[in-house]
C-alpha positions in Angstrom: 41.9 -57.9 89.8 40.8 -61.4 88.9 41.3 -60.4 85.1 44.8 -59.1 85.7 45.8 -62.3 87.9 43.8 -64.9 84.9 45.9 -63.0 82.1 49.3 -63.2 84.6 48.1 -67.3 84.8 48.1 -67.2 81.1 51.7 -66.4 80.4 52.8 -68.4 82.8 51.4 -71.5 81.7 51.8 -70.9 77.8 55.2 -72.3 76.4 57.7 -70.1 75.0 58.4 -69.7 71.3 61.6 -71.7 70.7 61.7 -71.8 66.9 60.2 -70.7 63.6 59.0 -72.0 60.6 60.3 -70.0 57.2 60.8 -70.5 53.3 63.3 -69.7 51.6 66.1 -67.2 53.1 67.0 -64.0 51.1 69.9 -62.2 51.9 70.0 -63.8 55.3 72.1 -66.0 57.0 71.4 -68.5 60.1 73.2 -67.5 63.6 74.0 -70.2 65.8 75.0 -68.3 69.5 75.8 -71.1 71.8 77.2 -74.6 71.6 73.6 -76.2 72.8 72.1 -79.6 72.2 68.6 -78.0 71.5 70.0 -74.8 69.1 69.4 -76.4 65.3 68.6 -76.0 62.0 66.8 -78.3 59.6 66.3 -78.3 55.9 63.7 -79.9 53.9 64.8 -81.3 50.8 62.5 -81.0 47.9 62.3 -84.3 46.6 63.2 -87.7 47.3 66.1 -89.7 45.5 69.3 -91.1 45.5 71.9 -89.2 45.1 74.7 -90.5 43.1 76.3 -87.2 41.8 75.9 -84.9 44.0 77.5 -81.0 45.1 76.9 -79.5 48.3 77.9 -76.1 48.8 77.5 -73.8 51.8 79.2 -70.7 53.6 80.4 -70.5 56.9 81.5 -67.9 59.6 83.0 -69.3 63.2 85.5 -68.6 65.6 85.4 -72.6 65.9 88.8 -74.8 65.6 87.8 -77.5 67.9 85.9 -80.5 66.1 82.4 -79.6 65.2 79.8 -80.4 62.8 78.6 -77.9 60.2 75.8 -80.3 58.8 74.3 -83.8 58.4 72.0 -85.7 56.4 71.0 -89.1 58.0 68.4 -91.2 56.4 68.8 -95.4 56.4 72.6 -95.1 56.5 74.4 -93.2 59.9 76.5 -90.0 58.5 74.7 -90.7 55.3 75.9 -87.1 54.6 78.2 -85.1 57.0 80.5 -82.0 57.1 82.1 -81.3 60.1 85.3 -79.9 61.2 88.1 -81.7 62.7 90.4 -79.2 63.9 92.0 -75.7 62.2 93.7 -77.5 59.6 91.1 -80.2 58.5 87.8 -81.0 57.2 86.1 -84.1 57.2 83.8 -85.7 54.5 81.8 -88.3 55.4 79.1 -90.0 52.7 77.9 -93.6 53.4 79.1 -93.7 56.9 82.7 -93.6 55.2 85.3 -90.6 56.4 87.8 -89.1 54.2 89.8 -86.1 55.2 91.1 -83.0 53.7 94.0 -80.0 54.3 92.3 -76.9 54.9 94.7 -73.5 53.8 96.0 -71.4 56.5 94.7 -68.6 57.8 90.9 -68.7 57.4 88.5 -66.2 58.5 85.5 -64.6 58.0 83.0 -65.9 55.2 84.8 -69.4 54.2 82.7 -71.5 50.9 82.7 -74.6 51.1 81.6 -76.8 48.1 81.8 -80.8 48.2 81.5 -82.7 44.4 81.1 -86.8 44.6 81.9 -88.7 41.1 80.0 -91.9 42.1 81.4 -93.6 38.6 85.1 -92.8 39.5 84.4 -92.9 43.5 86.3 -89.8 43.7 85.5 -86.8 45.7 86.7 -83.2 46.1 86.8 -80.3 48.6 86.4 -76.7 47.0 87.4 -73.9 49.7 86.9 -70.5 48.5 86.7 -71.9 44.9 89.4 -73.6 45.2 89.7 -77.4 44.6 92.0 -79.8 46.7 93.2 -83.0 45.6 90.1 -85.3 44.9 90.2 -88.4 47.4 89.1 -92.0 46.4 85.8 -93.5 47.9 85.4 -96.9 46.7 81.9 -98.7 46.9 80.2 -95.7 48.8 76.2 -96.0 48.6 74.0 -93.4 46.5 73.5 -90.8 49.0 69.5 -91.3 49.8 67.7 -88.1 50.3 64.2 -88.6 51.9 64.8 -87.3 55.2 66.4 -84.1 56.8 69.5 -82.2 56.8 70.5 -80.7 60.0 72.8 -78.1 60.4 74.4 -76.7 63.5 75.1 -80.5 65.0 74.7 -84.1 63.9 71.4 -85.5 63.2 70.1 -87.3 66.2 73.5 -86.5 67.5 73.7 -85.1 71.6 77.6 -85.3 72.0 78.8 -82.4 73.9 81.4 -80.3 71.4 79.9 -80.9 68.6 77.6 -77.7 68.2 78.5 -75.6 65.8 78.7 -71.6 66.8 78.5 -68.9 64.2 76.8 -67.9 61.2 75.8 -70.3 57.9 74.5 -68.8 54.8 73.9 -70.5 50.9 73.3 -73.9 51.8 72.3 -75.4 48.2 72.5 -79.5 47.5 72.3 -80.5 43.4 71.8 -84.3 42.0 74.8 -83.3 39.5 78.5 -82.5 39.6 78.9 -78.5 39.3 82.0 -77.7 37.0 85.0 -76.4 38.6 84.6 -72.9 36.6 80.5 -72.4 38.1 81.8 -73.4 41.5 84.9 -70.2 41.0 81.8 -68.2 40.1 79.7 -69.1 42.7 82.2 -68.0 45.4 82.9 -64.7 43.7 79.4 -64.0 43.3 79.4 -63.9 39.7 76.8 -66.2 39.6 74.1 -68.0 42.0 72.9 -71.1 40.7 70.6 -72.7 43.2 70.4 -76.4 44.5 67.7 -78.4 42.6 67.3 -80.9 45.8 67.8 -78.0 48.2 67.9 -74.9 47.7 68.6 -71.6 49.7 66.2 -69.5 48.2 63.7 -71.8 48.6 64.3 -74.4 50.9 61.6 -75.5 53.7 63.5 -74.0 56.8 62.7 -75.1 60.6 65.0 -73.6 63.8 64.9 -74.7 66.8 66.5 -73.3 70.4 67.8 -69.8 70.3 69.3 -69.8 66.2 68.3 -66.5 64.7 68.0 -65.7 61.4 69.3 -61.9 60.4 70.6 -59.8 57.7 74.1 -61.6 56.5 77.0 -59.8 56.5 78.3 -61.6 53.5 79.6 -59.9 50.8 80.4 -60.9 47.5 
């Protein structure tokens, strides 16, 4: 009896698992099942630098039109790096704390890629949606992205507003310190090819969950 009530004391005293540590993600995507403060995702970049060029891919599966944030890098500069979702026909870019905003096509569902290319020289920056590019947008005097810290996906970094949590599934997040060509980008969303980030990578990549995100089989297909 007093080994059955000491082992019943146990589990009630020892924290629950909330979280996992992994590296590198195969064939598996990230599933984000409520909008919560606590359910997040954070990626370890390999290497410290500032990023001038820079292309940020990723793939995404929500229900979600209301605004919401997909992912953020925050270092010394607020929305150093953000993706997030205005409404159904809109996604906004931030780098450098600085917003632009771009047309998304109608009718999007299921798997969506998403690939984001900055030309610090010309200050121009484009939005790729399913391998295909809209109209680059000028960003004049924007800072060298600086990677040293985190990126966060599933909400802002250090963000709490209510709305913001992203629901569904994320899969291929891959960040590079050079402009990817229009034609790899086409190939990356057909799956002809699958180059990998060289600041992070999905492959790779130092991944740490927290709250109830689980990470599955994807049902992604190329």
């Amino acid at each position: 009896m007093k080994v059955f009530l000491l082992i019943t004391f146990s589990c009630l005293i020892t924290p629950p698992v909330t979280g996992e540590e992994l590296q590198g993600l195969i064939e598996e995507s990230l599933v984000f099942l409520s909008n919560s403060q606590t359910d997040h995702v954070v990626l370890i970049p390999r290497k410290e630098m500032n990023l001038k060029d820079l292309t940020l891919c990723l793939s995404f599966n929500s229900e979600l039109v209301t605004r919401h944030i997909l992912l953020s890098l925050q270092s010394s500069t607020p929305r150093e790096l953000t993706l997030r979702r205005e409404d159904k026909a809109t996604m906004a870019v931030s780098i450098s704390g600085m917003d632009l905003q771009f047309q998304l096509p109608d009718n999007l569902w299921s798997w969506v890629d998403i690939c984001v290319t900055r030309d610090w020289k010309e200050g121009l920056v484009g939005l790729y949606v399913n391998g295909r590019p809209s109209s680059r947008k000028l960003l004049e005097k924007s800072k060298p992205v600086t990677v040293g810290g985190q990126m966060h996906l599933g909400r802002g970094a250090g963000s709490v507003e209510q709305g913001q949590n992203f629901v569904g599934e994320v899969n291929d997040v891959n960040l590079w310190d050079r402009i990817l060509a229009p034609g790899a980008i086409r190939k990356l969303h057909s799956g002809a090819s699958s180059p990998q980030g060289n600041v992070i990578g999905w492959l790779t990549a130092q991944v740490r969950t927290a709250g109830d995100v689980r990470v599955v089989k994807s049902t992604r297909i190329r």
